[in-house]
C-alpha positions as CSV (number, residue, x, y, z in Angstrom):
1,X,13.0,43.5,-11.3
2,X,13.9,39.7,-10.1
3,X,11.4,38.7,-13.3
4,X,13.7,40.4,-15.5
5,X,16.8,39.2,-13.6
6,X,15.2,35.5,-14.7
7,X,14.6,36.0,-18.2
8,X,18.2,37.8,-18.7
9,X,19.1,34.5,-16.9
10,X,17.0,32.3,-19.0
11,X,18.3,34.1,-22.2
12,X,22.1,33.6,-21.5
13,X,21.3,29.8,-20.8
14,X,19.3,29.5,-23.9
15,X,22.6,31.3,-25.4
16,X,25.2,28.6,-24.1
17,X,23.0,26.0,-25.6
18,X,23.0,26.8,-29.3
19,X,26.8,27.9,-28.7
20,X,27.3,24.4,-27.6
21,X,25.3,22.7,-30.5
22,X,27.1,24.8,-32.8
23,X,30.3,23.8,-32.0
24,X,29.0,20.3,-31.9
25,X,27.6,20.6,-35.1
26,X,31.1,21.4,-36.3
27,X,32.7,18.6,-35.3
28,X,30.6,16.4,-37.1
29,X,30.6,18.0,-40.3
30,X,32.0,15.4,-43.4
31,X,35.0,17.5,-44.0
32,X,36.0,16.6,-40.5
33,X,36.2,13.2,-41.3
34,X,36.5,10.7,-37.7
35,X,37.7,6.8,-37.7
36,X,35.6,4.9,-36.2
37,X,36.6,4.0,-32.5
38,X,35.8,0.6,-30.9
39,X,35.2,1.4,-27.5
40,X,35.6,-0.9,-24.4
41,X,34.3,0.4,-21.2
42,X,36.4,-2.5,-18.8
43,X,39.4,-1.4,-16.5
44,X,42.1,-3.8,-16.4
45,X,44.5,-4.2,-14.0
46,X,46.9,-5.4,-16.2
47,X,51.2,-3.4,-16.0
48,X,50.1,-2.2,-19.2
49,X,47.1,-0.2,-17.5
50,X,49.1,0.5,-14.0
51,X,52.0,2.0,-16.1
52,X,49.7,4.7,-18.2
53,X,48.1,5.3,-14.5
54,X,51.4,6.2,-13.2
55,X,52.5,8.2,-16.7
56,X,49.0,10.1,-16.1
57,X,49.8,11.0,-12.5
58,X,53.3,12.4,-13.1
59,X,52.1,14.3,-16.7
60,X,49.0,15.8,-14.4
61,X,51.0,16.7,-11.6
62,X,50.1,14.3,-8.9
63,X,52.7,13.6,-6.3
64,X,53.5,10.1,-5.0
65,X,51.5,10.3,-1.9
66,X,48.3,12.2,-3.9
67,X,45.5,10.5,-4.6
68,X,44.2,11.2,-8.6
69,X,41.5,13.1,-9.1
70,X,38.2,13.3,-11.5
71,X,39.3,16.2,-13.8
72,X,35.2,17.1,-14.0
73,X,34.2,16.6,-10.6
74,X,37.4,17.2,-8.5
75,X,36.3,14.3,-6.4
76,X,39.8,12.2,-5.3
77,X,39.4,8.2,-6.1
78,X,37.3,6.5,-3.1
79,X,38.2,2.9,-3.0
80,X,35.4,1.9,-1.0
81,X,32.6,4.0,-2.8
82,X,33.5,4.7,-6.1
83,X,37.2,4.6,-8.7
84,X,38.7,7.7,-10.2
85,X,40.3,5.4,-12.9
86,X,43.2,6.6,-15.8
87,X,41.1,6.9,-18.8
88,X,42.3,6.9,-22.3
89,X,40.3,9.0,-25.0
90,X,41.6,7.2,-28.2
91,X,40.8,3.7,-26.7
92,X,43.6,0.9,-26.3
93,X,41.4,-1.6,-28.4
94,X,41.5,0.5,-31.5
95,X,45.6,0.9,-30.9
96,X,46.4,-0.4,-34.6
97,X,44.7,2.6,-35.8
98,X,46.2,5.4,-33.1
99,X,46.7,8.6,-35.2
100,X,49.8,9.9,-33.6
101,X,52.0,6.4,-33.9
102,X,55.3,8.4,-32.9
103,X,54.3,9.7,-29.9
104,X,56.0,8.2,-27.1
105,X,54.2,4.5,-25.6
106,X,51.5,5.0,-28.7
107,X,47.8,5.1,-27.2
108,X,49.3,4.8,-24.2
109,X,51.0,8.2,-24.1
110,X,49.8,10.5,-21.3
111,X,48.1,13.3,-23.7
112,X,45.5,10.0,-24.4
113,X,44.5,10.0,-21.3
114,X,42.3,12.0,-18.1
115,X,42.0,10.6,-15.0
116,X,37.8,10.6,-14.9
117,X,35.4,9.4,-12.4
118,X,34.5,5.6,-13.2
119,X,30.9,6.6,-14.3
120,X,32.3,9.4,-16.6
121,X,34.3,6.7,-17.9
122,X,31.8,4.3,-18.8
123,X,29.6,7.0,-20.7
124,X,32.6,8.4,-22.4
125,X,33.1,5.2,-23.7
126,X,29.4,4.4,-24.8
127,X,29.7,8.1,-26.3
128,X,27.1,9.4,-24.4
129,X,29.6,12.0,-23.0
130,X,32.4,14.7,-24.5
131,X,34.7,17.1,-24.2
132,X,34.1,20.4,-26.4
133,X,37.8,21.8,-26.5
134,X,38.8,25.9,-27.3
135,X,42.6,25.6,-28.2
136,X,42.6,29.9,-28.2
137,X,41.5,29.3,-24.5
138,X,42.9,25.9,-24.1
139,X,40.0,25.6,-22.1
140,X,37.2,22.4,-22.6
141,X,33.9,22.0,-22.0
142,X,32.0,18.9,-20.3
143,X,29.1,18.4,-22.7
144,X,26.0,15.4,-21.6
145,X,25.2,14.1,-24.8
146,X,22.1,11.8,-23.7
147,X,19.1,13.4,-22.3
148,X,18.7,10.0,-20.4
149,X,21.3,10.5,-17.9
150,X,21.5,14.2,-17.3
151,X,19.4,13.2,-13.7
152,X,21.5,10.3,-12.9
153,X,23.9,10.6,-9.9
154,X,27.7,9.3,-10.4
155,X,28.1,6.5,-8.8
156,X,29.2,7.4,-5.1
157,X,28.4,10.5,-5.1
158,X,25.2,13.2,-5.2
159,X,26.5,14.7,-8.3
160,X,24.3,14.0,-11.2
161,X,25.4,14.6,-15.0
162,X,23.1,17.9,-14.8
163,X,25.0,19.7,-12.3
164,X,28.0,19.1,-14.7
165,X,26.2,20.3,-17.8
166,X,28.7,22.4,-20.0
167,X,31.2,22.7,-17.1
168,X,34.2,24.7,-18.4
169,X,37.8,22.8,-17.8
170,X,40.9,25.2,-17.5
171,X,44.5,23.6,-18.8
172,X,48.1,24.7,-19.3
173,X,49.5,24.2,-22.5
174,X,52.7,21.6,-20.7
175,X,49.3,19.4,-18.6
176,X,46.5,19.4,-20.8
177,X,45.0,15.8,-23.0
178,X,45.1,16.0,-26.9
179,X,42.6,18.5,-28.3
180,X,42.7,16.8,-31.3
181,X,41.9,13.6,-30.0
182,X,38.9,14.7,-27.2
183,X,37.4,16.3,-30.9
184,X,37.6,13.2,-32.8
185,X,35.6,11.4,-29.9
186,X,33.1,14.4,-29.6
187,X,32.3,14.5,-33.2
188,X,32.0,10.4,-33.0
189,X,29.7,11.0,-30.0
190,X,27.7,13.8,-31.3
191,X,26.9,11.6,-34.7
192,X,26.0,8.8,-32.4
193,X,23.7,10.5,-30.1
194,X,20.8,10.6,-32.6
195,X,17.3,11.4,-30.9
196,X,18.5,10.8,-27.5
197,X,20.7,14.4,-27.8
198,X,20.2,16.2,-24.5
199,X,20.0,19.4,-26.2
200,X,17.2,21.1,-28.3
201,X,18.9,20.9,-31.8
202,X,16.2,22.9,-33.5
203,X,17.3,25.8,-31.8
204,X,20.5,26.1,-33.5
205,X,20.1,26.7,-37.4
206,X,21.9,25.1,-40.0
């Protein structure tokens, strides 16, 4: 009976998997077409940067005297161990070529941005992570790219990318980042993750 709990198990697993490549696989088809980000993975501590943090922590919900925290991991920012730092999803190098110019402070608008754990971050940036979003849920899922990190702890912690594997995120429809912009960066990251994809992609068919 417990063998056939495990391979019901097993089966729904194997399930989620080609679910996720499949909506993967989506995003990166051509008639979906992606501009190419330039991404920088440094955190300045410039006003420009201090002012989207603050932006982030009122359009999230965060009161003056709470800390920010990961929107993955729901770890609070750790000076001393680790950063939960304001990320932005379109990325404030490529600014010029922002899609939604009218919105309110450009790529610094609040719906650009997550507040992530710093190692997130970094592989957000280097497009070895994404977000897979469900706009009929408004719901997102945390999706590890690169099979070379899905062991690694986050920095500070004893969470590694493989206890966050397909983790589903819950939003509101008034506190929730661009869907369109966390699918231009998963479809940017999916066509960048090549042979190091963390998932079997002959599973999935075509």
């Amino acid at each position: 009976e417990q063998q056939e709990r495990d391979e019901q198990q097993r089966k729904r697993d194997e399930q989620q998997r080609k679910e996720q490549l499949q909506m993967l696989r989506h995003l990166a088809r051509p008639e979906n077409p992606c501009a190419e980000m330039a991404r920088t993975s440094a955190v300045s501590d410039t006003s420009s940067q201090q002012n989207f943090r603050t932006r982030l922590s009122t359009f999230y919900g965060h009161g003056d005297s709470q800390k920010p925290k990961c929107i993955v991991t729901g770890v609070e920012d750790a000076p001393d161990s680790f950063r939960v730092v304001a990320a932005h999803i379109w990325p404030r190098s490529a600014a010029e070529t922002f899609p939604f110019k009218t919105l309110e402070n450009g790529v610094n608008n609040p719906s650009n941005g997550m507040f992530l754990h710093q190692t997130i971050e970094q592989d957000m940036d280097r497009l070895r992570v994404c977000f897979v979003c469900d706009p009929f849920q408004i719901s997102a899922k945390f999706v590890v790219l690169h099979k070379g990190i899905l062991e690694q702890n986050l920095q500070g912690t004893t969470v590694k990318y493989n206890d966050l594997q397909f983790k589903e995120l819950k939003f509101t429809i008034e506190q929730r980042p661009s869907f369109q912009l966390l699918s231009k960066h998963a479809q940017q990251a999916f066509n960048h993750s090549g042979n190091d994809l963390s998932m079997n992609e002959q599973e999935v068919e075509c």
